[in-house]
LOKE-627958 format. One line per 4 residues: number of its first residue (from 1); for each residue x, y, z of C-alpha. Coordinates in pm, 1 decimal, m for minus. Layout:
NUM = X Y Z  ...
REM end
This chain:
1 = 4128.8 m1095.5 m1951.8  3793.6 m1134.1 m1773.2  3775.6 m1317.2 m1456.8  3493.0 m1537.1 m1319.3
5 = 3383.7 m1752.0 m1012.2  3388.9 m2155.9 m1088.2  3376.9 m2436.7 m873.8  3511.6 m2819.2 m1002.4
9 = 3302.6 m3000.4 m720.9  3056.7 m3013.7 m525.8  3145.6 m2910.2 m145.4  3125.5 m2601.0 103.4
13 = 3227.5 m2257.0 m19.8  3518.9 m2287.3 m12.6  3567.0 m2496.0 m374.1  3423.9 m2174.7 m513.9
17 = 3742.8 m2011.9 m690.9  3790.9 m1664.4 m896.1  3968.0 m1747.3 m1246.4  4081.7 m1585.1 m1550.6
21 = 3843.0 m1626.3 m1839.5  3875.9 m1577.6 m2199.7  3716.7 m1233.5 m2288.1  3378.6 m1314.6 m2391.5
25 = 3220.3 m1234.2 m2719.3  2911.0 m1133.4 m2850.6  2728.9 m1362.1 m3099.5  2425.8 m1335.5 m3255.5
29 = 2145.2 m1148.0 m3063.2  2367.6 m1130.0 m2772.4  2529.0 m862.9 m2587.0  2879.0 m816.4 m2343.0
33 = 2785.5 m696.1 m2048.2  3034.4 m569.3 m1798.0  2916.7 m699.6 m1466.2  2885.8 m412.5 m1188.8
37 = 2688.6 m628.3 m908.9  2604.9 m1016.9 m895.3  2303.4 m1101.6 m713.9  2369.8 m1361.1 m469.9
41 = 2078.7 m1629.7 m428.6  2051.7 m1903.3 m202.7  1975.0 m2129.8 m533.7  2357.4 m2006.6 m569.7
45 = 2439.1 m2212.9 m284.3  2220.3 m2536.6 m300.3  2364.4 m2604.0 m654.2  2719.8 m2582.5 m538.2
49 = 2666.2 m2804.5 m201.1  2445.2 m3050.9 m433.5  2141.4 m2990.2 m234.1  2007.2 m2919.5 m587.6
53 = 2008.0 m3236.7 m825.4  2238.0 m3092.7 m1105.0  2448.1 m3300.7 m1410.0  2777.3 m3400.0 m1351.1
57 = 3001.5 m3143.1 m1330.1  3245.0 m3131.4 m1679.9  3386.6 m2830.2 m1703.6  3461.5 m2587.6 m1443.0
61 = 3069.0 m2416.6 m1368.4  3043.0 m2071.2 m1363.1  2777.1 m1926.0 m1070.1  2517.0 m1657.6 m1068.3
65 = 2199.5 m1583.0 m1247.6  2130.1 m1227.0 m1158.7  2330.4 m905.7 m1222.3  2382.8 m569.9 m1368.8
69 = 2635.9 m353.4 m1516.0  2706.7 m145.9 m1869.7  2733.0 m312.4 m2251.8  3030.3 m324.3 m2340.2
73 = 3009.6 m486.0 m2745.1  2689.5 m594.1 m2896.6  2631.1 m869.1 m3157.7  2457.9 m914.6 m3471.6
77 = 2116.9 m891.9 m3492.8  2069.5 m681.1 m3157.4  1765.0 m440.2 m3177.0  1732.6 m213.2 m2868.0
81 = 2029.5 m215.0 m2708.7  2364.9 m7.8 m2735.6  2708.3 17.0 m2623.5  2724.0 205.7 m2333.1
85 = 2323.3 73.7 m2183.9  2292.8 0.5 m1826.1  2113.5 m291.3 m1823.4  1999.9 m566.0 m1547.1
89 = 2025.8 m924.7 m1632.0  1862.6 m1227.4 m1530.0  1823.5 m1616.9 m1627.7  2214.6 m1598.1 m1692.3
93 = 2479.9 m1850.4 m1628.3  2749.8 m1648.8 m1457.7  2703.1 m1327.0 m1326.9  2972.7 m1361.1 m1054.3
97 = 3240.6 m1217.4 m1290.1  3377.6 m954.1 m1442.7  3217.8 m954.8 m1756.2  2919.1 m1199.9 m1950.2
101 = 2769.8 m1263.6 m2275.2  2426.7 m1310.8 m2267.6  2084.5 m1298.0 m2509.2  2030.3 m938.1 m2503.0
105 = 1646.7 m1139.5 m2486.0  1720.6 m1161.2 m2076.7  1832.0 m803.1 m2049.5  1656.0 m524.7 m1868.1
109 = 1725.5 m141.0 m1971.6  1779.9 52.4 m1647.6  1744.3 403.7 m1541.3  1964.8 609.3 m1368.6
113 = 1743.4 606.3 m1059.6  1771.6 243.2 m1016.4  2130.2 92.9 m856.4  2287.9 m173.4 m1005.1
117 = 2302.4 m323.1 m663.4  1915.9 m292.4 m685.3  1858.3 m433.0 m1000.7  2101.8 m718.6 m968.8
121 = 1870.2 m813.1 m652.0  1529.4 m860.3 m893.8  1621.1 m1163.6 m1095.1  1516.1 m1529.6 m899.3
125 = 1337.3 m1314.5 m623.3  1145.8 m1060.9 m769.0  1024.8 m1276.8 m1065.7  957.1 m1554.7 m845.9
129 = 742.8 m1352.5 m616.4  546.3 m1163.3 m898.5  475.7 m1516.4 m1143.0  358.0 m1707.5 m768.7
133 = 110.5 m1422.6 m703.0  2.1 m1456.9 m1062.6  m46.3 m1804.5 m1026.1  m216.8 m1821.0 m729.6
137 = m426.9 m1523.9 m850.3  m385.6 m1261.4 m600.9  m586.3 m967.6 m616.0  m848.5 m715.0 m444.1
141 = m1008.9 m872.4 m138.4  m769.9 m1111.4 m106.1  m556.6 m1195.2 285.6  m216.4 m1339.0 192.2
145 = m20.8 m1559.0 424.2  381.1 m1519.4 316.1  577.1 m1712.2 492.8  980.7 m1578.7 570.0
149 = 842.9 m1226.7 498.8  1141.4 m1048.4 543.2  1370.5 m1264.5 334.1  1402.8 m1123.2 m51.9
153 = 1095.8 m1320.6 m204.5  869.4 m1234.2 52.7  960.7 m865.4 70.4  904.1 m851.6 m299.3
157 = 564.3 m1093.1 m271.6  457.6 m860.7 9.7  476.0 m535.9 m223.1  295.5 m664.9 m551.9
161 = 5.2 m817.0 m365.6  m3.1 m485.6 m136.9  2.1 m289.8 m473.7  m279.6 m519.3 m595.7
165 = m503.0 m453.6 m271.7  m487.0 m720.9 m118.3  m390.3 m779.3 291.3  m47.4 m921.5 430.3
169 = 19.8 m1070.7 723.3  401.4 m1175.9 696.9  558.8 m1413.2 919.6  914.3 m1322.3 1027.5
173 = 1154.9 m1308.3 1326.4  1062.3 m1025.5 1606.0  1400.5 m859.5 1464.6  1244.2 m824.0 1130.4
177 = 946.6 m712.7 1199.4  987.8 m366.9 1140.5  1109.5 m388.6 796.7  792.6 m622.8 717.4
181 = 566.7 m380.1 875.9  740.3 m102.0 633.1  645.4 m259.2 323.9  262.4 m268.1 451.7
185 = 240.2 m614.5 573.0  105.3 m738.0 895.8  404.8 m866.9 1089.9  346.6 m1206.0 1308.2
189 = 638.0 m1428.7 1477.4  677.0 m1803.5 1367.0  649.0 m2058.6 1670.4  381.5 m2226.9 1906.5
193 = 54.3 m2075.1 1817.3  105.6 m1934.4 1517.2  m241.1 m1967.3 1313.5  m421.0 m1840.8 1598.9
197 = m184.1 m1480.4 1552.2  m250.1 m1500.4 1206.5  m648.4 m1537.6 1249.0  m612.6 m1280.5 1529.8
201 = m387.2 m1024.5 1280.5  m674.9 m1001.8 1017.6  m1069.7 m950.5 1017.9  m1205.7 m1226.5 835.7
205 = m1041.1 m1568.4 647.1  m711.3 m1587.5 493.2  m764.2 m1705.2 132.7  m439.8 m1736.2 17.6
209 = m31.3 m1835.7 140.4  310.7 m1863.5 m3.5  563.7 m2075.5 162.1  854.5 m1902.6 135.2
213 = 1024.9 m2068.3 436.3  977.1 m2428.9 388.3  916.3 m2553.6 730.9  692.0 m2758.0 856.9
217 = 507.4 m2496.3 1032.0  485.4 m2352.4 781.1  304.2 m2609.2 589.6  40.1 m2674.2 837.4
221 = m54.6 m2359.6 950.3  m116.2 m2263.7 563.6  m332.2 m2583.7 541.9  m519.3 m2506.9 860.3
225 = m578.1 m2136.1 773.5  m656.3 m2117.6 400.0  m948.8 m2365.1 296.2  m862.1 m2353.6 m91.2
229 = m556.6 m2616.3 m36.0  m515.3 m2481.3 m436.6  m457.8 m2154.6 m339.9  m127.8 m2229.7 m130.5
233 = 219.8 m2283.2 m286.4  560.9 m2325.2 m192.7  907.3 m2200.6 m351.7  1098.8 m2456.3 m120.5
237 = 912.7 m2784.6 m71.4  927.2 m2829.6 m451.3  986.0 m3236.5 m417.9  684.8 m3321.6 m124.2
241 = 457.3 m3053.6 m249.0  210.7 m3308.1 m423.6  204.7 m3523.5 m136.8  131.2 m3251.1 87.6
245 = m121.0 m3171.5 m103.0  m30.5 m2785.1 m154.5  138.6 m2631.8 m537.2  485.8 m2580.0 m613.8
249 = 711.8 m2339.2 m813.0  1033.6 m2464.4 m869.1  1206.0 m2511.4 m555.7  1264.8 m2867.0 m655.4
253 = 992.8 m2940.7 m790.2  934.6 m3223.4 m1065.8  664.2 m2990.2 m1227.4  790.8 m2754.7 m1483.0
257 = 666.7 m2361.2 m1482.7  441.2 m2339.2 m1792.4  504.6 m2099.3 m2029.9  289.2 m1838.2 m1899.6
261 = 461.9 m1876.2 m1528.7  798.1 m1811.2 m1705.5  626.4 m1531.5 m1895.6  528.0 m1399.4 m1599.4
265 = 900.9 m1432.8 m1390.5  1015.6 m1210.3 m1718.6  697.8 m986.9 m1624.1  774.5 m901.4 m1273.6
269 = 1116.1 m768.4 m1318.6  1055.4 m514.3 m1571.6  745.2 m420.7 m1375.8  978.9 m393.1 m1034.5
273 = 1209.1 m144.4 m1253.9  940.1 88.7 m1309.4  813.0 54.2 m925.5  1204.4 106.2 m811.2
277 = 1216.7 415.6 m1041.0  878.5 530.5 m908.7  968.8 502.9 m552.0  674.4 262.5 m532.4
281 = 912.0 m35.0 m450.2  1228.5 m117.9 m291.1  1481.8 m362.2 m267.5  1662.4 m433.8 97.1
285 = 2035.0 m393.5 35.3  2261.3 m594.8 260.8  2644.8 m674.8 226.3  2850.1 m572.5 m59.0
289 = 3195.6 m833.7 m134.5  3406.2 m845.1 m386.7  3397.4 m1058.3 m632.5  3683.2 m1253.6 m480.4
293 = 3515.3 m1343.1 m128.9  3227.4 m1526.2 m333.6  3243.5 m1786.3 m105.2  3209.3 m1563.9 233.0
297 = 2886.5 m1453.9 97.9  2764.4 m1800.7 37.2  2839.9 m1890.6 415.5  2656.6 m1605.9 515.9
301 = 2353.0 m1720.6 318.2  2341.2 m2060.6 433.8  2382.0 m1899.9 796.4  2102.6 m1667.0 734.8
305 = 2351.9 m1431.4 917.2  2266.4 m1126.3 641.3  2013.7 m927.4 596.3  1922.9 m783.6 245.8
309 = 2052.3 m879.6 m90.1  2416.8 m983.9 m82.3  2595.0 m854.4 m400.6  2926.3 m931.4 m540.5
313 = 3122.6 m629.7 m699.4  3388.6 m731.3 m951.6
REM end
């Protein structure tokens, strides 16, 4: 029998529990996927406390969206795929398990060159990064604020727009700032005079930021550095973004991705596959669990106490 993580309620980690499942089946254009590594996200963690607006919970809710591992059965209809694949998934509901059915549509062929702990790391942050540099159109030429440059977005936002010729300066914790200076961004420390390093960091204007941090300094100093207010978004501050007169991707936000954004979120992780298997890009590995202590690596996300992508290994 499969087993999976669930929660019945909303609360801390700890209603997060590991249950037997029945063994899922493939239907239709989908594919069983034996689940290596679970990417842990912090939109993991926001839907379980309810600092996400979600339905009512109705049924015990499975957890994860990102993950990798080997197909086990595939259904009718299934072009592409075989028993046996390593694949990386994303846009699933339940990778913290043993085992998933899932749209072979949302499935990622792997190589042998790329982990399963790195691909299971792509899904939310990867394609978020890559569709928000699409959508703000970041290119040649361009200076690129990201703010929390060392967290998983901004590591993969600092990459692609890198790769695309454009200049980073990346704010993150003194700690950090080696890793951020690895990946070819300009490495500045948050706190009291902070637009004044960034000016100081780069010859000429900064035309473009992502908020990938959500603070309030982080807010103004994008306003008071970039002059295009259009060209500076936010992954976090989703609900106030309109008001603060900035975009938003998700992160709460009451504006749906278009079609092309989603398009692009698809994009980015096939495009970070070849990059992986390239050596051209690289995902920060941090603390491997087991599937079991699910809910120790949600406290160390909402402590910020880890560094690189938490997995879960059934």
């Amino acid at each position: 029998m499969a087993r999976a993580i669930v929660y019945t309620e909303l609360g801390s980690p700890d209603v997060l529990q590991l249950v037997d499942i029945p063994d899922p089946v493939a239907g239709p254009g989908e594919v069983v996927v034996r689940i290596e590594a679970a990417g842990v996200n912090p939109l993991d963690a926001k839907r379980r406390s309810g600092k996400r607006p979600m339905p009512p919970i109705t049924e015990p809710r499975r957890v994860g969206f990102d993950g990798a591992g080997t197909i086990e059965s595939v259904g009718d209809g299934v072009t592409g795929f075989s028993v046996g694949d390593r694949v990386a998934v994303r846009d699933a509901s339940g990778t913290y398990a043993t085992h998933i059915a899932i749209s072979a549509d949302h499935l990622y062929a792997l190589p042998d060159s790329v982990t399963a702990a790195e691909a299971a790391g792509l899904g939310i942050p990867v394609g978020t990064a890559y569709q928000c540099l699409r959508s703000l159109e970041v290119g040649e030429g361009d200076v690129l604020l990201v703010h929390a440059g060392s967290g998983a977005v901004g590591q993969a936002a600092i990459q692609f727009a890198v790769a695309w010729g454009a200049t980073v300066v990346a704010t993150a914790s003194p700690a950090r700032h080696e890793q951020v200076r690895d990946l070819g961004a300009i490495p500045v420390a948050y706190g009291e005079g902070l637009a004044d390093r960034v000016r100081a960091a780069v010859d000429g204007a900064v035309t473009v930021a992502l908020d990938c941090a959500g603070t309030d300094e982080a807010i103004a100093v994008s306003k008071e550095v970039v002059a295009d207010h259009d060209r500076i978004a936010t992954i976090v501050r989703g609900p106030d973004a309109a008001e603060l007169g900035i975009r938003a991707f998700s992160g709460g936000s009451p504006v749906p991705l278009t079609e092309q954004e989603i398009a692009w979120r698809a994009e980015g992780i096939a495009v970070a596959i070849d990059l992986i298997a390239s050596g051209d890009f690289q995902v920060e590995l941090g603390a491997e669990l087991p599937l079991a202590e699910a809910a120790e690596a949600h406290r160390l996300i909402e402590a910020h106490e880890a560094h690189g992508k938490i997995t879960l290994i059934p």
